[in-house]
C-alpha positions as CSV (number, residue, x, y, z in Angstrom):
1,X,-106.1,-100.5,17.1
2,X,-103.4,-98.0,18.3
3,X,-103.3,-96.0,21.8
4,X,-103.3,-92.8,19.4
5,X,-106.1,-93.9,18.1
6,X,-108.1,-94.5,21.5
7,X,-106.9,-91.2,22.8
8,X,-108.0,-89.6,19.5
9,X,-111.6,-91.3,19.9
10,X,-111.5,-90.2,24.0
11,X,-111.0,-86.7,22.9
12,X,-113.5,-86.4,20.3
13,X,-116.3,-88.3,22.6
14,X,-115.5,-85.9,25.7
15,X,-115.8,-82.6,23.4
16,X,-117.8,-83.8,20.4
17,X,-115.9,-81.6,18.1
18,X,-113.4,-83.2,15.6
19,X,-111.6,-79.3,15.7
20,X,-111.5,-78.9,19.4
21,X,-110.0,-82.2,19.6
22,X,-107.3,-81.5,16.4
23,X,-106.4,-78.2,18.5
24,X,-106.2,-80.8,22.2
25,X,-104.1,-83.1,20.2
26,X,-101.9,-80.8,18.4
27,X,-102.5,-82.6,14.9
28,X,-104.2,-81.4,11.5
29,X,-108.3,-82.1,11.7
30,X,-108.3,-84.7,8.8
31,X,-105.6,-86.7,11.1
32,X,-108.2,-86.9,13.4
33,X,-111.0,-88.3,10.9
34,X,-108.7,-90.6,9.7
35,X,-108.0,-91.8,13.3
36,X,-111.6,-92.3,14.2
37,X,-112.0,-94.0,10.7
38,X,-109.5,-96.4,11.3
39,X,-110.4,-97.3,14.7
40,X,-114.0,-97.7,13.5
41,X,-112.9,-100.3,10.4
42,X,-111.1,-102.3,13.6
43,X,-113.9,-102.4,15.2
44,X,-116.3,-102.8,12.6
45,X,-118.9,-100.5,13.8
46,X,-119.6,-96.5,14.0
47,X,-118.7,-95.0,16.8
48,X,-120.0,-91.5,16.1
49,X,-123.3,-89.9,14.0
50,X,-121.4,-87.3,12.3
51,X,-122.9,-84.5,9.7
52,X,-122.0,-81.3,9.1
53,X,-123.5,-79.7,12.3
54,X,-123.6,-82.2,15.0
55,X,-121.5,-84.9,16.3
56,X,-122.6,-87.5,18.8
57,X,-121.7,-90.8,19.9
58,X,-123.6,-94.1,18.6
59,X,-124.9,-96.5,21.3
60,X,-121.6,-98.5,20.0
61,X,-119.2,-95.4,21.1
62,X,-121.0,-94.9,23.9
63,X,-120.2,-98.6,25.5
64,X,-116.8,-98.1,23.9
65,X,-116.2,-95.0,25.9
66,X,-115.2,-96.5,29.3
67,X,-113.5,-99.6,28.1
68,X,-111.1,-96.8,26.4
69,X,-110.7,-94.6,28.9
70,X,-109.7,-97.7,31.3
71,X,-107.1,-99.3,28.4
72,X,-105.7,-95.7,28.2
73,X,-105.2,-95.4,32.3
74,X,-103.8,-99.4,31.9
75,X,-101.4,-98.0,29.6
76,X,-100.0,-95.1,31.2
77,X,-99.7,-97.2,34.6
78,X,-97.3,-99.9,33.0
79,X,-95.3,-97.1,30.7
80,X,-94.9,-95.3,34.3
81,X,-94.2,-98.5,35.8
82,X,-91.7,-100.1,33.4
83,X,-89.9,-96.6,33.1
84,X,-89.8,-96.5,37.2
85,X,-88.4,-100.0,37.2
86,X,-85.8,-99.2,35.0
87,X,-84.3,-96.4,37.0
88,X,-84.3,-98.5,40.2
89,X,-87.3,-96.7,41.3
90,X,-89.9,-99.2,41.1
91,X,-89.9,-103.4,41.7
92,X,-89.0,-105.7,44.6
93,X,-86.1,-106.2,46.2
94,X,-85.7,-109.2,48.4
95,X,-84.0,-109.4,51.5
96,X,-82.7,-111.8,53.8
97,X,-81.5,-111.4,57.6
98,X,-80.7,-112.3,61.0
99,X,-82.4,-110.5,64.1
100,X,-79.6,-109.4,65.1
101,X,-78.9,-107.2,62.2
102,X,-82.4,-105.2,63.1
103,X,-80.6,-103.9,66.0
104,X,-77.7,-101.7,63.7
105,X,-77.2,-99.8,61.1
106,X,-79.8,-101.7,59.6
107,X,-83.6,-100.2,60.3
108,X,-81.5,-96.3,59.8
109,X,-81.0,-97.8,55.8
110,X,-84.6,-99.1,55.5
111,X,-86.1,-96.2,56.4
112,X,-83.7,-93.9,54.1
113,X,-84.3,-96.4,50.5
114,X,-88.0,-96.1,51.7
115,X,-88.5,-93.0,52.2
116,X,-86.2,-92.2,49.0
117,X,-88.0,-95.3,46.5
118,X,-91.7,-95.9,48.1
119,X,-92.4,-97.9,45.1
120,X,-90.4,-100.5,45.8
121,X,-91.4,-103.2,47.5
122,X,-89.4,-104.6,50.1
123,X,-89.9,-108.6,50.7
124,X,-88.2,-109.9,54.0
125,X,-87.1,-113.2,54.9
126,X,-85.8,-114.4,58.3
127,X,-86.7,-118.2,58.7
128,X,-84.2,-118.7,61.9
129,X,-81.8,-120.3,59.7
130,X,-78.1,-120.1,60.2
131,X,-75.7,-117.5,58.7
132,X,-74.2,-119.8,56.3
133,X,-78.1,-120.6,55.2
134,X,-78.9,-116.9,55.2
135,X,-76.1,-116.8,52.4
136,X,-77.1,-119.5,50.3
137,X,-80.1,-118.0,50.0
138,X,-78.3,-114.9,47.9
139,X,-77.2,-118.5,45.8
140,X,-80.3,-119.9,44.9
141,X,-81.4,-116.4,43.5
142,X,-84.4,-116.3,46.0
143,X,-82.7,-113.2,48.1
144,X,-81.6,-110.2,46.3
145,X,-79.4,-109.2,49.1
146,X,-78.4,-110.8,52.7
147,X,-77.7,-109.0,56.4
148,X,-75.7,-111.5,58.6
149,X,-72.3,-112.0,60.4
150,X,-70.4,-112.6,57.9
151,X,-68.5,-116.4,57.8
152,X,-64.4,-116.7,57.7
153,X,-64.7,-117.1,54.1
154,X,-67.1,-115.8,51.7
155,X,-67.7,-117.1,48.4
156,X,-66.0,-115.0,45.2
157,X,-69.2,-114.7,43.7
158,X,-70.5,-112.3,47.0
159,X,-69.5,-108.6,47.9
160,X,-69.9,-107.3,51.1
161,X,-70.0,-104.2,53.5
162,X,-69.2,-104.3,56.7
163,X,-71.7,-102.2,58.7
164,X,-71.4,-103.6,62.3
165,X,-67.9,-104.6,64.2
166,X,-69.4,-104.3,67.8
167,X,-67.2,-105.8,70.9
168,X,-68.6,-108.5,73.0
169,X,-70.7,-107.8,75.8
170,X,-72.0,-110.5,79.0
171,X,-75.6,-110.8,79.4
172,X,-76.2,-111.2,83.4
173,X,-78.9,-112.1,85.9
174,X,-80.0,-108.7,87.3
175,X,-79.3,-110.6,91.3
176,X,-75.3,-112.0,90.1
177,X,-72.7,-111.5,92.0
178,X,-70.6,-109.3,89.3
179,X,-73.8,-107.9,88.0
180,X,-72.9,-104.3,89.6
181,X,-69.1,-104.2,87.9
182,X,-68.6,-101.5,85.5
183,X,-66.7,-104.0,83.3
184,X,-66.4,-108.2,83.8
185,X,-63.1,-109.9,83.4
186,X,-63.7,-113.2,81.2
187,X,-61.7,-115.0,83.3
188,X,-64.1,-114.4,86.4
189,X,-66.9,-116.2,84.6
190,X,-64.7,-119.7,84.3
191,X,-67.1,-121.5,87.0
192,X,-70.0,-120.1,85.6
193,X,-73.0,-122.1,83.8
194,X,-73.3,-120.7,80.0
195,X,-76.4,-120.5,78.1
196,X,-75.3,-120.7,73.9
197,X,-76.6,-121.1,70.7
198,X,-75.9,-124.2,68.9
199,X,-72.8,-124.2,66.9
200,X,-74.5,-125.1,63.5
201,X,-76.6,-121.4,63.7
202,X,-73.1,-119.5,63.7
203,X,-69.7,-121.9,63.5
204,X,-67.8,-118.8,63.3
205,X,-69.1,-116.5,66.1
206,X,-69.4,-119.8,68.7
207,X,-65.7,-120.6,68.2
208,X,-64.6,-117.4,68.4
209,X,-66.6,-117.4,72.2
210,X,-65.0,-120.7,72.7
211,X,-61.5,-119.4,71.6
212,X,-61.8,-116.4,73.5
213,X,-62.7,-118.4,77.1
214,X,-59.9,-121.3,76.4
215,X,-57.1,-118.0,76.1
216,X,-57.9,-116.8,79.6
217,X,-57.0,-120.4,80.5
218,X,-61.1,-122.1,80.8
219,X,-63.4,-123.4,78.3
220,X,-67.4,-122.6,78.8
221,X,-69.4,-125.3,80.7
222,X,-72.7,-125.1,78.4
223,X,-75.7,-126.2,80.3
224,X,-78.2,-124.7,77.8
225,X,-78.5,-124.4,73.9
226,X,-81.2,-122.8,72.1
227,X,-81.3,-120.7,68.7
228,X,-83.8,-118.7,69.6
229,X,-82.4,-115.1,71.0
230,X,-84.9,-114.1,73.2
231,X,-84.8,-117.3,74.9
232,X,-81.3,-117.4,75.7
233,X,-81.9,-113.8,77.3
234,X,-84.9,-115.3,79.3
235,X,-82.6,-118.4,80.3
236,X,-80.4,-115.8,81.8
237,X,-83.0,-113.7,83.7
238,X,-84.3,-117.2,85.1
239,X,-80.7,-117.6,86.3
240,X,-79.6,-120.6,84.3
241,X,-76.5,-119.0,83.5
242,X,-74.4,-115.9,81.6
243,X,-74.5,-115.4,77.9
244,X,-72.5,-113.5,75.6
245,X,-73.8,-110.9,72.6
246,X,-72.1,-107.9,71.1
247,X,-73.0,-104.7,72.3
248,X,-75.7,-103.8,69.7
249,X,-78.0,-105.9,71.9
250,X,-77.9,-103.6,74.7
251,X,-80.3,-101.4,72.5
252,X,-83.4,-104.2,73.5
253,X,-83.7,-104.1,77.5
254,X,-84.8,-107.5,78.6
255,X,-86.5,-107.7,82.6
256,X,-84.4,-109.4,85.0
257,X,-80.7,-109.3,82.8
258,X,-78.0,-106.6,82.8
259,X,-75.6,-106.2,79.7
260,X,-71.8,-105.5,81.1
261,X,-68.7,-104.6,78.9
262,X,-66.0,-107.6,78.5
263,X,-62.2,-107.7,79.1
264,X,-61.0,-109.0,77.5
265,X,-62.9,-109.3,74.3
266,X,-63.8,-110.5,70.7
267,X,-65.6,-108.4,68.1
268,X,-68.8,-109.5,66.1
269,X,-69.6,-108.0,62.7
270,X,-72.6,-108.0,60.2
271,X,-72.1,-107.4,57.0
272,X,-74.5,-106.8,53.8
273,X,-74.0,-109.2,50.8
274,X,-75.2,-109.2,47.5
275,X,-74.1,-111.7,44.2
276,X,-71.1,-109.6,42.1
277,X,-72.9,-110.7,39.3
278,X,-76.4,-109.0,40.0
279,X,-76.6,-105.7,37.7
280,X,-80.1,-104.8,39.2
281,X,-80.7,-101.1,39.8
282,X,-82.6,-101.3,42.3
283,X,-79.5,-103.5,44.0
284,X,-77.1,-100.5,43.0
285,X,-79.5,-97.9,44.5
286,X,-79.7,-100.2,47.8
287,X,-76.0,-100.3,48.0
288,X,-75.5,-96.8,47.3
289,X,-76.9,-96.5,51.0
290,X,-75.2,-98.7,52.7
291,X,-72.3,-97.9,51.7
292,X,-72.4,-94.9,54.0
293,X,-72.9,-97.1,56.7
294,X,-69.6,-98.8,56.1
295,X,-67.5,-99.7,59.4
């Protein structure tokens, strides 16, 4: 049993005329006998009375009739599908990031390979692990591509585009005494109590604070740790002490904090990665976008 010859039988059931459905199906009429003959040998049973006048369906072709009509539909989903996959317009794609990145370039991209591939599905994954876990998710194959600051040194299996290289910014209590500067000098926070993340979510960016401090001659006094950005930015409101982000976080107003350039400063980037190795279309067509969003 052939697809030609269920669409032959379809035909011929909906008009009961073995010439109307020749002239439908653009073939010879004996092409369509022999169809319907073949089909009913499969099955072993007849699917249509048939004399010289008449043609009607048996009881047989007229329980066959629906189960057709829903193997052709079947069919013509998964050709459409498989076709659509294999021009990057149809899948998943699975994605890994920080929260951070959600505050970038990042969202503007979703919403453009949405609106440009609807069918493909986009799986997100953001289980609060560190950058460096982010990453080793793209090497266990269970993300397809990774948003996250990217580390001092990146594997030679990854690419990467860099689509966020924001400066520093100090997160404030709304009542501090510099919370009404246009600007902060680092050095003017030296006696100040610090809320941080833990070094293991981010060695890179948490040295790079710590470096930046011990060059204006201090190093932090950390009274409060916690991986978890939304409670560092409450830590601050409560007035437990000053925190540092880069400036893409001034996009999320928090009650009770101010967000005040830095001098002088460090930058903080995130990047999109992907395995060199991955020769998905649906990967290319991702990238394609970013790419314009290169920093």
């Amino acid at each position: 049993m052939d697809f030609k010859q269920l669409r032959t039988f379809v035909v011929v059931a909906e008009h009961l005329h073995f010439g109307i459905a020749a002239e439908q199906l653009r073939i010879a009429q004996p092409q369509v006998s022999r169809r319907i003959t073949q089909l009913e040998e499969e099955l072993e049973v007849v699917l249509f009375d048939r004399n010289s006048r008449v043609v009607n369906l048996t009881n047989a072709g007229k329980a066959f009739l629906p189960e057709a009509i829903n193997l052709i539909k079947s069919a013509d989903v998964a050709r459409t599908r498989a076709r659509e996959s294999a021009r990057g317009r149809a899948g998943v794609l699975t994605i890994s990031l920080i929260d951070a990145a959600l505050l970038g370039a990042v969202p503007t991209i979703l919403n453009e390979y949405h609106k440009r591939y609807p069918n493909v599905y986009l799986s997100f994954k953001n289980h609060g692990i560190s950058s460096a876990g982010q990453l080793e998710t793209l090497g266990d194959g269970s993300s397809d591509l990774v948003f996250t600051h990217p580390p001092n040194r990146v594997a030679d299996d990854y690419d990467q585009i860099l689509i966020v290289n924001d400066p520093m910014v100090v997160v404030l209590p709304q009542q501090h005494r510099l919370a009404h500067q246009e600007k902060v000098d680092l050095a003017d926070l030296a006696q100040e109590p610090w809320v941080m993340f833990p070094r293991e979510n981010d060695p890179t960016i948490y040295d790079r604070i710590i470096v930046m401090c011990q060059r204006v001659g201090f190093s932090p006094r950390i009274v409060q740790e916690t991986g978890h950005m939304l409670t560092r930015l409450g830590l601050v409101a409560s007035g437990f002490g000053v925190h540092v982000v880069h400036r893409a976080w001034q996009t999320m107003p928090y009650p009770g904090i101010v967000y005040l350039p830095l001098e002088p400063t460090s930058r903080i980037g995130v990047s999109c990665f992907w395995r060199k190795d991955d020769d998905s279309v649906l990967l290319k067509n991702f990238v394609e976008i970013v790419r314009r969003y290169k920093v």
